[in-house]
C-alpha positions in Angstrom: 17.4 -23.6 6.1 18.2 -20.8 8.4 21.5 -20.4 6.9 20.1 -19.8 3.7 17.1 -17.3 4.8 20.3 -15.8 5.7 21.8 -15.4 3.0 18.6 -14.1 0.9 18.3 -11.9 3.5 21.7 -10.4 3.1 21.6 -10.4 -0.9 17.8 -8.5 -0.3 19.7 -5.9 1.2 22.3 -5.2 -1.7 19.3 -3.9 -3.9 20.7 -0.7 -5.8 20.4 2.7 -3.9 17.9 5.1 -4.8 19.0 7.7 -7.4 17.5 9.7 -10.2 16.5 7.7 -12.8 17.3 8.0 -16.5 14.8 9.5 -18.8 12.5 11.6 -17.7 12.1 10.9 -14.2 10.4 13.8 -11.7 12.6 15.8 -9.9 11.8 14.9 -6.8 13.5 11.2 -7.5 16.7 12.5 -6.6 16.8 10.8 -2.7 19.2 8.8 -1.2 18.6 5.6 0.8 20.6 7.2 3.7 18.7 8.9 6.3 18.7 13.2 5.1 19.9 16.2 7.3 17.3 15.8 10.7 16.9 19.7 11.4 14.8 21.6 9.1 12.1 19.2 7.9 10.3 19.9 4.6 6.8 19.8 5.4 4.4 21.6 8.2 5.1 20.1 12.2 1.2 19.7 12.0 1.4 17.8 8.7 4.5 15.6 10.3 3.0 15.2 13.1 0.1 13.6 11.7 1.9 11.7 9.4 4.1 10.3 12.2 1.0 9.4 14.1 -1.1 7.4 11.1 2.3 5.5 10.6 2.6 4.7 14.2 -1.4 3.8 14.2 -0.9 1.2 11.1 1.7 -0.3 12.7 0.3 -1.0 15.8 -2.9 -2.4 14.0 -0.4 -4.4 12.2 1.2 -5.8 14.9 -2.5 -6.7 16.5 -3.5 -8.5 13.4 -0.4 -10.8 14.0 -1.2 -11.4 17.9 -4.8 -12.1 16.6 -3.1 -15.0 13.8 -0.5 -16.9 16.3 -3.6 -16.5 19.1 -5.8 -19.1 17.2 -7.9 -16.6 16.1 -7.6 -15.7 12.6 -6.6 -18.2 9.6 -3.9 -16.2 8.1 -2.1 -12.5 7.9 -0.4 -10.8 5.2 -0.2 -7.2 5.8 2.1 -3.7 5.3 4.6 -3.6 7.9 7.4 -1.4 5.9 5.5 0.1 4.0 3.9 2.8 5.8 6.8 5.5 4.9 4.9 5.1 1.2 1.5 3.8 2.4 0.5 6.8 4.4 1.5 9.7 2.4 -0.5 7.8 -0.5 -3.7 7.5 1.5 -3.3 11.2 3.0 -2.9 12.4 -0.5 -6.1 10.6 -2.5 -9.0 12.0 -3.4 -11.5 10.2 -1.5 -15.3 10.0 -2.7 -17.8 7.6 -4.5 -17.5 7.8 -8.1 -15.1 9.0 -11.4 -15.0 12.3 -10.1 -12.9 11.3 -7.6 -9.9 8.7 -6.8 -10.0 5.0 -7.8 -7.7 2.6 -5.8 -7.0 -0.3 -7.0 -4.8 -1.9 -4.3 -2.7 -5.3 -3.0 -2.8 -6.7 0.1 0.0 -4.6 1.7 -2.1 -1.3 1.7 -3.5 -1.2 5.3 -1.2 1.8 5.8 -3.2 3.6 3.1 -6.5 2.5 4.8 -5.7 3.9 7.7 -4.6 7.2 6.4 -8.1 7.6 4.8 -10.1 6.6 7.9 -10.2 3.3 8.1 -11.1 2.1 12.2 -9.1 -1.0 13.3 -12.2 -2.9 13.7 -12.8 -2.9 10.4 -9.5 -4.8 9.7 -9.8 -6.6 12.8 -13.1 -7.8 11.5 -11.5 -8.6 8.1 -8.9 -11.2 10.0 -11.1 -12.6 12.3 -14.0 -13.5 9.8 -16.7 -11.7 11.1 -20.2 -11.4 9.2 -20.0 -7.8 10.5 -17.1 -7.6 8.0 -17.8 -4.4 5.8 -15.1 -6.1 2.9 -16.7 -9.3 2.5 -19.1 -10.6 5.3 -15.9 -12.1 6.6 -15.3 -14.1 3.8 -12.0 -12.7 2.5 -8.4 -12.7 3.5 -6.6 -10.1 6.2 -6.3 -6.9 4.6 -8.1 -7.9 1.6 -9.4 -4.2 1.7 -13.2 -3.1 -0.5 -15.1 0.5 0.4 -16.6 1.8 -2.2 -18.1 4.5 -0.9 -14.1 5.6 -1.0 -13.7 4.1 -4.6 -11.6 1.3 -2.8 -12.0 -1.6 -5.3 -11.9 -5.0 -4.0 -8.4 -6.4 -3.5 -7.7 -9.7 -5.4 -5.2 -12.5 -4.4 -4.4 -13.3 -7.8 -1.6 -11.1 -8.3 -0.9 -8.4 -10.3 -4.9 -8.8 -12.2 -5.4 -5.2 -10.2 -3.2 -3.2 -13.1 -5.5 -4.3 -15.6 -8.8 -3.3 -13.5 -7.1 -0.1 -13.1 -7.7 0.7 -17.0 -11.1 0.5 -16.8 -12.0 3.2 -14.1 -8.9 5.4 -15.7 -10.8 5.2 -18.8 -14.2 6.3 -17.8 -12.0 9.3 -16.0 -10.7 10.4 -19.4 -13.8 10.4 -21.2 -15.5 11.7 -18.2 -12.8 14.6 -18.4 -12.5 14.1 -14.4 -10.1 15.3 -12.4 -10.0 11.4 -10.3 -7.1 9.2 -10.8 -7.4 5.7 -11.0 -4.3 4.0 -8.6 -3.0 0.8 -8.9 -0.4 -0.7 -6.1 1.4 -3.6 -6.5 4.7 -5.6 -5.4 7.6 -5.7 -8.0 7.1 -9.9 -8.1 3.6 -8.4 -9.4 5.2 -6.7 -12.2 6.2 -10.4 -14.0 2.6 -10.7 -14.9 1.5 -10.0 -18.0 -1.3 -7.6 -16.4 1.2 -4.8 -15.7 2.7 -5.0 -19.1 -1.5 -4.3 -20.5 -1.3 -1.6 -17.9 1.7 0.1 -19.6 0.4 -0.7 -23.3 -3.4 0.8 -22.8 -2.5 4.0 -20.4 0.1 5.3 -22.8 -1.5 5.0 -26.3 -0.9 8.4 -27.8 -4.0 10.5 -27.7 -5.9 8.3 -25.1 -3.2 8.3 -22.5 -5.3 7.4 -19.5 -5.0 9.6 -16.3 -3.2 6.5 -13.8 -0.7 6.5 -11.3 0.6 2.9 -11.3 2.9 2.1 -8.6 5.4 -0.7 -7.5 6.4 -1.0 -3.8 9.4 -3.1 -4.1 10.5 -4.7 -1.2 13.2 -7.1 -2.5 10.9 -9.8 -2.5 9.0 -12.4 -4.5 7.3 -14.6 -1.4 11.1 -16.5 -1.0 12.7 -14.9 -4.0 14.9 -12.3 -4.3 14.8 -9.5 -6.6 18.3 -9.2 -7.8 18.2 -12.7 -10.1 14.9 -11.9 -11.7 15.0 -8.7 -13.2 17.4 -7.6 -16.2 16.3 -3.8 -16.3 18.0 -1.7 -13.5 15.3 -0.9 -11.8 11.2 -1.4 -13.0 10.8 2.1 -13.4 13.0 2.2 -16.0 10.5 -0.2 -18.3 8.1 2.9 -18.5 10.9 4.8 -20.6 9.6 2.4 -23.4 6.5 4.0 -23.2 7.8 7.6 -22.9 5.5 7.8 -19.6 6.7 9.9 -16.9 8.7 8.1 -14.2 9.8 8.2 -10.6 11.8 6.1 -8.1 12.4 7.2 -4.6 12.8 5.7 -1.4 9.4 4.9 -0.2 11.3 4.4 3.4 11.3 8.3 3.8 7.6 9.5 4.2 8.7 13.0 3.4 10.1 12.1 0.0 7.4 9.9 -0.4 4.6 12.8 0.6 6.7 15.1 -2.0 6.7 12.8 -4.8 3.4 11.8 -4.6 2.2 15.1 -4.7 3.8 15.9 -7.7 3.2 13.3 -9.4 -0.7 13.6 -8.5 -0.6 17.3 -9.6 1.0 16.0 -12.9 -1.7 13.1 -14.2 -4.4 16.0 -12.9 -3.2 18.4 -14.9 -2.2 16.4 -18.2 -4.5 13.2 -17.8 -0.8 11.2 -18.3 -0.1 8.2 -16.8 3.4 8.1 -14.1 5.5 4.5 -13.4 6.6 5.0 -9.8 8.9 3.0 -8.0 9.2 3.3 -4.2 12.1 0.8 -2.1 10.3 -0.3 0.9 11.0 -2.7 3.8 9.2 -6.1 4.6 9.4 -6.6 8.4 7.8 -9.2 9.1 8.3 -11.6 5.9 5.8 -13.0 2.8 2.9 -13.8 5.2 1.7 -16.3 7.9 3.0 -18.8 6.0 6.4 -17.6 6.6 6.4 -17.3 10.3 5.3 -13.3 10.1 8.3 -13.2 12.5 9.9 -9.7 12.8 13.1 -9.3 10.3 16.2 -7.1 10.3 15.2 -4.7 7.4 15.4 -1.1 7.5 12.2 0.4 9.3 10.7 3.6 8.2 8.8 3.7 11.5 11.8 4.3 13.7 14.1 6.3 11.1 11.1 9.1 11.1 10.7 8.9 14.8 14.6 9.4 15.0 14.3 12.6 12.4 11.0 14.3 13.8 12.7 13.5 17.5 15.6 15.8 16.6 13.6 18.4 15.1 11.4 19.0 18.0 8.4 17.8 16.1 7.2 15.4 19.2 8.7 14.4 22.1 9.8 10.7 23.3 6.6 11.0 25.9 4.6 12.2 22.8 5.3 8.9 20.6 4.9 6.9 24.3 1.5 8.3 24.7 0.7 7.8 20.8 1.5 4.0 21.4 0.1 3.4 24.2 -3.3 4.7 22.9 -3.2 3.1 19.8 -2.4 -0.3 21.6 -5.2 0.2 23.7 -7.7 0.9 21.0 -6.5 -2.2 19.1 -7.0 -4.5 22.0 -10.7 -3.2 21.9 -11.6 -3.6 18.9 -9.9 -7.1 19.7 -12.2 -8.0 22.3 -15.1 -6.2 20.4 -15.1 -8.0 17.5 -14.8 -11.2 19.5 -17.8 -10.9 20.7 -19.5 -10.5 16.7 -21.1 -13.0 14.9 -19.3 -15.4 12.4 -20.8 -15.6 8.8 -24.1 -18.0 8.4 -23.9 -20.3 5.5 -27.0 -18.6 3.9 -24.9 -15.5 3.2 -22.2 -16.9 1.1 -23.8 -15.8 -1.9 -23.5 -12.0 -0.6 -20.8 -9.2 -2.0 -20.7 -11.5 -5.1 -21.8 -8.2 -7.4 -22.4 -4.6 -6.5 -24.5 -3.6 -4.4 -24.4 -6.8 -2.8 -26.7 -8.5 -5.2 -27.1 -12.2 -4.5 -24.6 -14.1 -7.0 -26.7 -17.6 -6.4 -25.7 -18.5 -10.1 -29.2 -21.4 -9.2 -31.1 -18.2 -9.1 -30.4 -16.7 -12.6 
């Protein structure tokens, strides 16, 4: 068995390189894989540095969520670790508010970079895990990052995959006919893009003259739970399905957080201004495999935690004793709210009729 993790391992890693793609891609889709020039950074120091230090933050909540799992004290994990070189820029980018005026995200369960980019405290996931009534998702009664706030437009996330793309439709469309400015978002895995929701995703946001104002994104990591990418997909790359649709495309390295922060302003400016849907691709990392159920051991995949620290390092953006201090608070404050939440109730059997509708209407189908 080990000899073949092994070898999907190795065949993960021979995904294709990031390069523009054909058709009519954005230009900012013209990255390479390979770690850029590490003196003149793109963006503000104040902007990078904040960026650095959400990345850092999500991380280190990850990595708590994990302790909390092989502790005893949580059922399962699935989480985001990899992804926060695309997670992060997304969340720091959104629109956040209550309502089609602003942003809709319609997420997976590998978004808790994201979260905590638009405010999220680690309680709150920390409360997620461990089951806690106190639980503002669910009333503890939903996986580990199995993210809902809607007074941020944060729509429940579903286990059933890939079901969010077709949700997305229906908050892009009261957008359009809303004539907002909001943009409904929709993440998913590429093993998410086999179901035949993301093909109704493509269909309905590109119908021409009720295009539908949707960025619908695919964080491919290389990985179908055990699978690997490379012997289930005949199209180059998933981006490339959107040219079918003549949508607007983009694949970039999801790895880099500047490229990422780059793209996904453009291609935000872009479905504001026209009300068009964009395919986005971003290659990301999975560092600590599918889940729980596959050891969430740490992996040798390229990390877009340590290839920023290495660029903003030589840059002079922060200092070795900066990201030391950064760690050692953000450890701290995970422990807390560790220990806090510890200490909270567990759900009572009365209340598993709650978060059933909105507004947390009781769904006691004996009631109606």
């Amino acid at each position: 068995m080990k000899s073949n993790q092994t070898s999907l391992r190795k065949r993960a890693r021979a995904l294709p390189k990031v390069a523009p793609a054909k058709g009519r891609s954005s230009r900012v889709a013209k990255g390479k894989m390979q770690t850029r020039s590490l003196a003149k950074l793109p963006l503000p120091k104040e902007l990078l540095r904040r960026m650095f230090s959400l990345m850092l933050k999500s991380r280190v909540l990850e990595e708590r969520l994990i302790k909390i799992y092989k502790a005893g004290e949580a059922f399962f994990w699935i989480g985001g670790p990899g992804e926060e070189g695309f997670g992060v820029p997304l969340g720091m980018l959104v629109q956040k508010g209550q309502g089609p005026d602003f942003d809709y995200l319609h997420l997976h369960y590998r978004s808790t970079p994201t979260l905590v980019a638009m405010g999220m405290k680690m309680e709150d996931a920390v409360r997620l895990i461990m089951n806690r009534a106190t639980d503002p998702c669910a009333g503890g009664r939903n996986f580990a990052n199995h993210y809902c706030f809607p007074e941020w437009n944060v729509v429940p996330v579903s286990s059933p995959i890939g079901v969010q793309y077709s949700m997305a439709l229906g908050t892009a469309h009261i957008q359009a006919k809303r004539k907002t400015t909001g943009v409904s978002v929709v993440t998913g895995g590429d093993a998410g893009t086999a179901a035949g929701d993301f093909a109704s995703a493509l269909v309905w946001s590109t119908r021409p003259g009720a295009e539908l104002p949707m960025l619908i994104t695919v964080q491919n990591n290389g990985w179908g739970i055990s699978t690997a990418y490379q012997g289930q997909h005949g199209e180059e790359r998933i981006a490339d399905r959107g040219r079918a649709f003549g949508m607007r495309t983009c694949y970039i390295n999801g790895n880099d957080p500047i490229e990422s922060y780059m793209a996904l302003s453009s291609e935000f400016e872009y479905i504001r201004k026209t009300r068009k849907p964009v395919l986005l691709e971003a290659r990301v990392s999975r560092l600590y495999g599918h889940s729980s159920a596959s050891g969430a051991n740490l992996l040798e995949e390229e990390d877009p935690l340590t290839l920023f620290a290495d660029r903003i390092l030589q840059a002079g953006v922060l200092t070795k004793s900066d990201i030391e201090k950064m760690r050692d608070d953000f450890q701290a404050e995970a422990l807390a709210a560790q220990e806090k939440v510890r200490g909270e109730p567990h759900p009572l059997r009365d209340s598993i009729w709650d978060h059933v509708y909105v507004g947390s209407d009781n769904g006691d189908w004996r009631k109606f």
